[in-house]
C-alpha atoms as an extended CHARMM CRD file, in Angstrom:
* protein
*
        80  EXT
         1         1  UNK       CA            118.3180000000      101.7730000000      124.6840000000  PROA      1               0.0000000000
         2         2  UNK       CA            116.8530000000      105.0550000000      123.5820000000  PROA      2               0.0000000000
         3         3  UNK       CA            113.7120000000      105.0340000000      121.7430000000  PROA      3               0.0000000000
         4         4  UNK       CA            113.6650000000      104.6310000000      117.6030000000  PROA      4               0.0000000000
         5         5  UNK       CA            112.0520000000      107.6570000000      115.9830000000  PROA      5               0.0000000000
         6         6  UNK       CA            110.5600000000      107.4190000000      112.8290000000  PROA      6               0.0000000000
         7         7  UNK       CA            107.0070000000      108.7520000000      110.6700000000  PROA      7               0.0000000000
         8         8  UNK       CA            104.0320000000      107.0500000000      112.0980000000  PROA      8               0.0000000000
         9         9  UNK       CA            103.3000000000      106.0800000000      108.5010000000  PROA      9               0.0000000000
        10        10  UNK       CA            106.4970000000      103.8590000000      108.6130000000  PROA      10              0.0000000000
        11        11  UNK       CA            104.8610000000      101.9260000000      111.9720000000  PROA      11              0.0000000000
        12        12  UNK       CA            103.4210000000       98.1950000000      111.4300000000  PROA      12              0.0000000000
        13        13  UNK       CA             99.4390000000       97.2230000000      113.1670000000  PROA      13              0.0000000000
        14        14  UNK       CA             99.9330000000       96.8320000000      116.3080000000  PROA      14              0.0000000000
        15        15  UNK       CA            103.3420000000       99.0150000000      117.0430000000  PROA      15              0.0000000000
        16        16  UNK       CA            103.0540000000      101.8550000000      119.5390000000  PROA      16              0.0000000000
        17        17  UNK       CA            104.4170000000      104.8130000000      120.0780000000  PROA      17              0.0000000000
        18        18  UNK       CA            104.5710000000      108.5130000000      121.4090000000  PROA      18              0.0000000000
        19        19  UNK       CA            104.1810000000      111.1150000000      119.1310000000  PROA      19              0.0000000000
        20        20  UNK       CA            107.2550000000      113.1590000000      118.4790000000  PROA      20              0.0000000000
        21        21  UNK       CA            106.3610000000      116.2200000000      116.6360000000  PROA      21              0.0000000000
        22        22  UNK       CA            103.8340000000      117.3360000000      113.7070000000  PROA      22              0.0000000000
        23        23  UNK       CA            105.6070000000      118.1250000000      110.8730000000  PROA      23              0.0000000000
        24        24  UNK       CA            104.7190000000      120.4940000000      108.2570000000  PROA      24              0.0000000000
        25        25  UNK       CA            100.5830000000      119.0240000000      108.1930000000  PROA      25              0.0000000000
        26        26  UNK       CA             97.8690000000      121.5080000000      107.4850000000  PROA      26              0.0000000000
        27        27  UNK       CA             97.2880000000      123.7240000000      110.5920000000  PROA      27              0.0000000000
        28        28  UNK       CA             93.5820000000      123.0190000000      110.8640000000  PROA      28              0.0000000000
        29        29  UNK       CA             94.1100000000      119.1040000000      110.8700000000  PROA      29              0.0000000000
        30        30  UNK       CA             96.7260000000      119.7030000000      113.7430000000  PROA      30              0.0000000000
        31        31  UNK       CA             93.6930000000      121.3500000000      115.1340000000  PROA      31              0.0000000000
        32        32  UNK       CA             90.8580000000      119.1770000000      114.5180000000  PROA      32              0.0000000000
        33        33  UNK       CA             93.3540000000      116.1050000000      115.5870000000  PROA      33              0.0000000000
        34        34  UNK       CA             94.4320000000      118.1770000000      119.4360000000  PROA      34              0.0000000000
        35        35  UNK       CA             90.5030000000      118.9640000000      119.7100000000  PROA      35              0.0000000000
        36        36  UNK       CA             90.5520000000      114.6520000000      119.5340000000  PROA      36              0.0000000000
        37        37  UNK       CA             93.5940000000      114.3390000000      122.1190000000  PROA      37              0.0000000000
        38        38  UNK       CA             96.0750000000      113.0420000000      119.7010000000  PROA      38              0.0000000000
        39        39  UNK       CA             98.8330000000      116.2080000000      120.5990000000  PROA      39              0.0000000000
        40        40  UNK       CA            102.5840000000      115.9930000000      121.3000000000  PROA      40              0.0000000000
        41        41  UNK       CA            103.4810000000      113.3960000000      123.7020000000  PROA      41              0.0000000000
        42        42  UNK       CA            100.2670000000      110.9830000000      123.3060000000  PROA      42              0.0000000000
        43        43  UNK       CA            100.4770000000      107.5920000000      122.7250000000  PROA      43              0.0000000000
        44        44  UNK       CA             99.4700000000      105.9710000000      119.8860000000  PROA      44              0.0000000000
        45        45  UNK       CA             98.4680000000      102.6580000000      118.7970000000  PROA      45              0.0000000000
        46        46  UNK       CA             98.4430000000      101.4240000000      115.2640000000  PROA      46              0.0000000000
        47        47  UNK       CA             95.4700000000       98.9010000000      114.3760000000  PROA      47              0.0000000000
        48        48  UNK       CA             94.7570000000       98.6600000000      110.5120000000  PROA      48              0.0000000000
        49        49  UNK       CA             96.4770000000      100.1340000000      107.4630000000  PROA      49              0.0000000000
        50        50  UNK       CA             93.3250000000      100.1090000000      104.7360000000  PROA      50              0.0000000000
        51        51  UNK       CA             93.8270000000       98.7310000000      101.3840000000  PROA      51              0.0000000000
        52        52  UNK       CA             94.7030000000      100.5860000000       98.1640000000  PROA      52              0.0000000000
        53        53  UNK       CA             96.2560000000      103.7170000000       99.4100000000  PROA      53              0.0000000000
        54        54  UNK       CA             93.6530000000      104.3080000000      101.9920000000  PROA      54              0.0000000000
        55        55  UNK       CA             93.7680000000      105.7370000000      105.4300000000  PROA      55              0.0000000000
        56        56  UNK       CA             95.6880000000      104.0680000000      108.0980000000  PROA      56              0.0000000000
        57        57  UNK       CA             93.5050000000      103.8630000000      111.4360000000  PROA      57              0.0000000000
        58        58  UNK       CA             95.2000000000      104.4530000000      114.8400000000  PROA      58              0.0000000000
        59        59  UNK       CA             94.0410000000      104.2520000000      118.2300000000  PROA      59              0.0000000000
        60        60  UNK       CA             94.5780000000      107.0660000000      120.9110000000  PROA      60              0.0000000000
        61        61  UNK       CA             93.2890000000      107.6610000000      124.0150000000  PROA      61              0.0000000000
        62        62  UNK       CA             90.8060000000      105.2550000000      123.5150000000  PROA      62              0.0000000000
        63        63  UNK       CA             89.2870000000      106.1770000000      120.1030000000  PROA      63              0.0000000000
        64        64  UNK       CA             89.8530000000      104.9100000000      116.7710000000  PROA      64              0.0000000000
        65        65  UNK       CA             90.8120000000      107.4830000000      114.3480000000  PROA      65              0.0000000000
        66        66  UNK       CA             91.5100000000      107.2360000000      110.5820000000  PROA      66              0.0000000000
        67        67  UNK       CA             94.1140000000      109.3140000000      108.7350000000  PROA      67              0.0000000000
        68        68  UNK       CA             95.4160000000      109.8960000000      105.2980000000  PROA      68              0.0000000000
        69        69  UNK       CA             98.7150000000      108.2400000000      104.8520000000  PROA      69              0.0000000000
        70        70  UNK       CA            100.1140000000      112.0380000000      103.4600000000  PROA      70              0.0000000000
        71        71  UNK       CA             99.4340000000      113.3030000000      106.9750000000  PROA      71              0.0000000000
        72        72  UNK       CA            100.4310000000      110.2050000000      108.6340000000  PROA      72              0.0000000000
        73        73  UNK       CA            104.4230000000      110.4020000000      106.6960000000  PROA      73              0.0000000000
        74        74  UNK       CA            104.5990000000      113.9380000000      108.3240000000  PROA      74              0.0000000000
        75        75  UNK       CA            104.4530000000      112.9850000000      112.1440000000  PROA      75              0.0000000000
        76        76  UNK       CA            106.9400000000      111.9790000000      113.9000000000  PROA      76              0.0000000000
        77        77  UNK       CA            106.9170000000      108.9680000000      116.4450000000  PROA      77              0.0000000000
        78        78  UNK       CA            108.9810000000      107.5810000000      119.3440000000  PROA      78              0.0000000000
        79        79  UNK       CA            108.6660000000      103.9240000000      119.3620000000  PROA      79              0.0000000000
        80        80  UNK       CA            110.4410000000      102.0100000000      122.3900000000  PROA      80              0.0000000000
């Protein structure tokens, strides 16, 4: 079954998946987020979507991170 590919913003807590591609997000947040190893091909974990239109908070490679949900419709994930 090939893997379902979709915007990590559309991913539930606790769904994983590979990261696809960036999309069209700000070059220095595609930056600041490689400098943090979440790059092309990394897996990620989704743990907590914050109330109210806040950030959603992922885990990858063993750190929590927290991004805004605008970035978060913009990258693409595989999810198996």
């Amino acid at each position: 079954m090939p893997p379902c590919q979709c915007c990590l913003l559309g991913l539930k807590p606790g769904i994983a998946g590979s990261i696809r591609h960036f999309g069209a997000i700000d070059p220095m947040l595609k930056r600041r987020l490689a400098d943090l190893g979440v790059a092309e091909g990394s897996h990620v974990t989704i743990k907590r979507r914050c109330p109210l239109g806040g950030p959603i908070m992922l885990e990858c490679c063993g750190q929590l991170l927290g991004i805004r949900k605008k970035e978060a419709a913009q990258i693409e994930v595989d999810v198996s």
